[in-house]
C-alpha positions in Angstrom: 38.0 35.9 63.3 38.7 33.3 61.2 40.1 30.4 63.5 36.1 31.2 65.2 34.4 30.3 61.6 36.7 27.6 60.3 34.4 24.9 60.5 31.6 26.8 59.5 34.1 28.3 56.5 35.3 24.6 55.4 31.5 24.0 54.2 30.3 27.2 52.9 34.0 28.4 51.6 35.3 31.8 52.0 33.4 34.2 50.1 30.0 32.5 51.3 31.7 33.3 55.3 32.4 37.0 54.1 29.1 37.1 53.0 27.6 36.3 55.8 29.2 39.1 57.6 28.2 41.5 55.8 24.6 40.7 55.6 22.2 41.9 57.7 19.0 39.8 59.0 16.0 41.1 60.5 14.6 38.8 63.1 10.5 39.3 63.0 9.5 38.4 66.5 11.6 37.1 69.5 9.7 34.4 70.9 10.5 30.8 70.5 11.4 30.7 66.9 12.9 33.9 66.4 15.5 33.5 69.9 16.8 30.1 68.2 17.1 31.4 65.1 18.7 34.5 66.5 21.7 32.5 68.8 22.3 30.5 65.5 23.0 33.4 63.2 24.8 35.1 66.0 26.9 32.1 66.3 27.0 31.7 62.2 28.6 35.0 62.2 26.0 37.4 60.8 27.3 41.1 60.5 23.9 43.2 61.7 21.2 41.6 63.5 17.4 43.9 64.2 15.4 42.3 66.4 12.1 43.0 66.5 9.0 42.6 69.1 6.3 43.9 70.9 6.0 41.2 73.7 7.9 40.8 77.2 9.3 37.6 79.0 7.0 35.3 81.0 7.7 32.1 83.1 6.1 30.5 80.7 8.1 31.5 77.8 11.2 29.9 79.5 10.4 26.2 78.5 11.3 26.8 74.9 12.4 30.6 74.1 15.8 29.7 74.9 17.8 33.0 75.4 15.5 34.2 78.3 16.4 33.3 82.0 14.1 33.7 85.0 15.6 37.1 86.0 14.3 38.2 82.7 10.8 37.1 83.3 10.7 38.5 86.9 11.6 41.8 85.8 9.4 41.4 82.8 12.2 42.6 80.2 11.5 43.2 76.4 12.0 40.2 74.6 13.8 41.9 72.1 16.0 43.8 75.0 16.9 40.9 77.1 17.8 38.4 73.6 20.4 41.5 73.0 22.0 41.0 76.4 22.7 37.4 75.7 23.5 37.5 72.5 26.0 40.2 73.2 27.4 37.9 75.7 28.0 35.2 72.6 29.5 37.9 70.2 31.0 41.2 70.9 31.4 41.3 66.6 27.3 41.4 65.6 25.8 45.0 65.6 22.8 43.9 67.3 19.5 46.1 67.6 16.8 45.3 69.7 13.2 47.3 68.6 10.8 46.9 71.1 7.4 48.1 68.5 4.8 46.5 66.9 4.9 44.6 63.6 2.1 46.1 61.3 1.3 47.7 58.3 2.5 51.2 59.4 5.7 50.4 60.7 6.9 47.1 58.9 8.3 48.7 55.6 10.9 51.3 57.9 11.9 47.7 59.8 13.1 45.7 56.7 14.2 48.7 54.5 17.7 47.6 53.5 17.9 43.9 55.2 19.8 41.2 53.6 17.1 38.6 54.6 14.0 38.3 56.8 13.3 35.2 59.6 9.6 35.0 60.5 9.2 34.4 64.5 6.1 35.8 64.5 2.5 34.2 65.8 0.0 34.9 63.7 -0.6 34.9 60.3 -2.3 38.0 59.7 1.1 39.7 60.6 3.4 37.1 58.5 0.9 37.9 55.3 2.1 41.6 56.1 5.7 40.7 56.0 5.5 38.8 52.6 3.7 41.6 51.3 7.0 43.9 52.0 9.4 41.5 51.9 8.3 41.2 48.1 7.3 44.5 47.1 11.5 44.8 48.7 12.6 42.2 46.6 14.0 40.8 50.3 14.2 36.9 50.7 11.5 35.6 53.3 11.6 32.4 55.4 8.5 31.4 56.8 8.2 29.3 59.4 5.6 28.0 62.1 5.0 25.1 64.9 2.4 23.8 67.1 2.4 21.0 69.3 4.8 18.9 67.9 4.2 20.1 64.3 6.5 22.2 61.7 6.2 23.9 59.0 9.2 25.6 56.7 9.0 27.8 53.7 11.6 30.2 51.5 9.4 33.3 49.8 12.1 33.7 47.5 12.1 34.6 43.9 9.8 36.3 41.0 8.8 33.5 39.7 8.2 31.4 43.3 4.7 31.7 45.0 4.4 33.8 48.1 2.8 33.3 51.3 -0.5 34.5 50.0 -0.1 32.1 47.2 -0.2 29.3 49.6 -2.8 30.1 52.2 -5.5 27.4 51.3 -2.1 24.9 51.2 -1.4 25.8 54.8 -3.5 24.4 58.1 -6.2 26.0 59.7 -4.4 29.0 62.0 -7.4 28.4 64.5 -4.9 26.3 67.0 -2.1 28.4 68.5 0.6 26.9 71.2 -1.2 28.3 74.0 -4.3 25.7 73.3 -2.5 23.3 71.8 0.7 23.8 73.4 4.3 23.2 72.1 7.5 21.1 72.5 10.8 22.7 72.2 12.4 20.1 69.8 10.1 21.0 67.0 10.9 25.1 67.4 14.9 24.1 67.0 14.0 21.6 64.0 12.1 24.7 62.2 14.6 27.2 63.3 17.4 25.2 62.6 15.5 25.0 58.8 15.3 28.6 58.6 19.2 29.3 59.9 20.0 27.1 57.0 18.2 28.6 54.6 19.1 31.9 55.8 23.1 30.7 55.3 22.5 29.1 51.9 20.5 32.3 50.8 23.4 34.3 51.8 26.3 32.7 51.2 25.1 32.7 47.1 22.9 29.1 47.4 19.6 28.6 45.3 16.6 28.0 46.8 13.4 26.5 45.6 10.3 26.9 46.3 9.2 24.1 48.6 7.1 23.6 51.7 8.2 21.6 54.4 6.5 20.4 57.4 7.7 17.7 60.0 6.0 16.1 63.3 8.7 15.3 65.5 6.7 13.5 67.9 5.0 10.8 65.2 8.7 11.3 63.2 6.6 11.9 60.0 8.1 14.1 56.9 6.8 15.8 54.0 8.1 18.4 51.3 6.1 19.5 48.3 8.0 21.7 45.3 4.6 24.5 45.3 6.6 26.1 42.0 3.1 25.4 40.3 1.0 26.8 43.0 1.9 30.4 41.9 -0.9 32.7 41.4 -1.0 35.1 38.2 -3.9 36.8 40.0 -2.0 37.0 43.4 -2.7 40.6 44.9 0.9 40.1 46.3 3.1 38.3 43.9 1.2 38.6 40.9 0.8 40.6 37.5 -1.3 43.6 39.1 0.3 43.1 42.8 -1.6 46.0 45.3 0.2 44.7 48.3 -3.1 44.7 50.5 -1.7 43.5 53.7 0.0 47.0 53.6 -3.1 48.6 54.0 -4.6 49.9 57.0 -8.0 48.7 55.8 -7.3 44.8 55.8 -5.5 45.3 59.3 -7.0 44.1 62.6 -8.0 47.1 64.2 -7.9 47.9 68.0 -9.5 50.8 70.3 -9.1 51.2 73.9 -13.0 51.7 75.5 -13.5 54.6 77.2 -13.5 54.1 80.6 -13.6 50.4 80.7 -10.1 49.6 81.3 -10.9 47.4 78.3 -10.1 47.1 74.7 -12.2 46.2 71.3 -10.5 43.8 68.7 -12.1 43.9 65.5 -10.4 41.8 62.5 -10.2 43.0 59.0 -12.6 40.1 57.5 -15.1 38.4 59.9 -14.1 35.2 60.9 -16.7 33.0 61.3 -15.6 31.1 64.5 -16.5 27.7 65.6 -17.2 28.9 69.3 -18.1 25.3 70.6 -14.9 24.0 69.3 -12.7 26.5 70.3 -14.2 26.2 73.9 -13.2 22.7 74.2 -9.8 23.8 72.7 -9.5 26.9 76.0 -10.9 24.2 78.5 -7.9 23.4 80.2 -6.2 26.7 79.9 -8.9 29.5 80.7 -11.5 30.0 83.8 -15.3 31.0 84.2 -15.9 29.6 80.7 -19.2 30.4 79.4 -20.0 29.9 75.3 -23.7 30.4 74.3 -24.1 30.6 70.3 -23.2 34.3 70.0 -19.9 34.3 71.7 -18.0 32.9 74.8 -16.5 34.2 77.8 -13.6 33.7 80.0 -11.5 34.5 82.2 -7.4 34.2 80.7 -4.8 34.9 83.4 -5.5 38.3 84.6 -7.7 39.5 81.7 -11.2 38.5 81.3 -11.9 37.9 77.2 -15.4 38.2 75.3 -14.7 36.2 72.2 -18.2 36.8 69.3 -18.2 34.6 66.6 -17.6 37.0 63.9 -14.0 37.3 65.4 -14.3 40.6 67.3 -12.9 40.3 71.1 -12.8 42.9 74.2 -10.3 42.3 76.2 -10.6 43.3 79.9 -8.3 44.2 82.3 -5.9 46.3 80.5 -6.0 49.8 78.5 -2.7 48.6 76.4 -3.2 47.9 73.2 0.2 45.6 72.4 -0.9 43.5 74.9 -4.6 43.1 74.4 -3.5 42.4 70.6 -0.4 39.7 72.1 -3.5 37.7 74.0 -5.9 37.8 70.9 -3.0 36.3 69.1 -2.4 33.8 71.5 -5.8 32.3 71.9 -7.3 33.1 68.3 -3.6 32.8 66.0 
């Protein structure tokens, strides 16, 4: 094994490669983000790999989720099951475990329990601010990361003394845009990937981290970092001096019921919202049907579900009885 990691070894040294394979990530979503950040760590000779999501391949997953072929998305394969098949394929060495469940506030803590290091690929923010909440009350390092368009963002929860996620909400942009209305290039997911894999090998290979927050347009070639070390909140209700954790409880979750008889399902959010419904119609215009928005809610038809949206946040989804995937197309359209 070593010829396979010398170049990788001549950089990190020896004890940071052994490291490494012994260390075990848990990859937190397998879409775009999570399948690059996956191959590299794979390829960087991570010992254990968990893979987690919900969601299956789609066509239109192939353009930038680049372990998924369009076999996968014909027979509409776990995301999580098909990126083990390929990544198999690239190392026979990586115990790799594909977990085809939901990320919430129930089943996150039994995910992470005993993982080296954690690699957001999630897509929405309600379900990272549950991660940070366990990956600190674990003491296990967190790396955030996010893209839109041709945006990026980057940042390490690591450390007592660094802010979390929490911490930084008002620093972050509005999670209103998603990349199915604003779309998405596939060179910015590999630039914030590529961040994460290398803060993921730093982190284990005995590196320091600070706390800074990184975001990049690759399109307009325009960088920024800011050290947020400052930007830690005593009061934080995840972080701080009299931490509760509250994303790990049921009551601040998004909650979903199937309607009886409807064929339908009810999306209500923790907190109301308090959407913008005309700007988020202009936002769907190219990318829903039968789009109707009066100033109580909006209507449309998405693919094969049809979506009432109300401005407090609440959605009913119709068209399927499943909650997974009613919550994967609130995600999608609302972040």
């Amino acid at each position: 094994m070593t010829s396979r990691f010398l170049k990788q070894e001549l950089f990190i040294g020896k004890e940071g490669q052994r490291n490494i394979e012994a260390s075990h990530a848990v990859i937190l979503g397998a879409g775009a983000l999570g399948s690059a950040s996956s191959e590299m760590l794979v390829r960087a000779g991570i010992g254990r790999l968990t893979i987690i999501d919900r969601d299956y391949v789609e066509e239109s997953n192939l353009q930038r989720q680049q372990l998924y072929t369009e076999e996968d998305a014909a027979d509409k394969l776990p995301k999580a099951v098909a990126a083990k098949r390929r990544l198999k394929d690239i190392s026979s060495h990586t115990v790799i475990e594909a977990v085809v469940e939901d990320i919430n506030c129930h089943t996150i803590e039994k995910f992470i329990d005993g993982a080296s290091i954690l690699i957001d690929g999630t897509d929405n923010f309600e379900t990272r601010l549950v991660i940070n909440d366990a990956a600190i009350k674990l003491k296990i390092p967190f790396l955030f990361g996010a893209c839109v368009g041709s945006y990026g963002l980057s940042y390490p929860v690591v450390g007592e003394d660094a802010p979390c996620l929490h911490c930084l909400i008002e620093q972050l942009p509005s999670q209103e845009i998603t990349c199915d209305t604003a779309g998405v290039i596939s060179p910015i997911v590999q630039w914030v990937a590529a961040m994460q894999v290398s803060q993921a090998i730093q982190i284990l290979s005995g590196e320091k981290l600070f706390p800074v927050l990184r975001s990049f347009d690759i399109w307009k070639m325009e960088y920024a970092e800011m050290n947020v070390e400052k930007l830690k909140k005593l009061e934080c209700p995840t972080c701080g001096t009299r931490a509760d954790f509250p994303y790990l409880s049921f009551q601040n979750q998004t909650k979903a019921a199937v309607l009886c008889g409807r064929d339908a399902v009810h999306i209500r959010p923790a907190m109301p919202k308090g959407l913008d419904l005309y700007v988020l119609s202009k936002q769907w215009k190219a990318l829903v049907q039968n789009l109707i928005t009066n100033p109580y809610l909006v209507s449309f038809q998405y693919n094969d579900y049809r979506v009432i949206l109300f401005k407090d946040g609440r959605a009913i989804i119709h068209g399927t009885s499943e909650i997974s995937v009613a919550k994967s197309i609130y995600s999608r359209l609302i972040g």
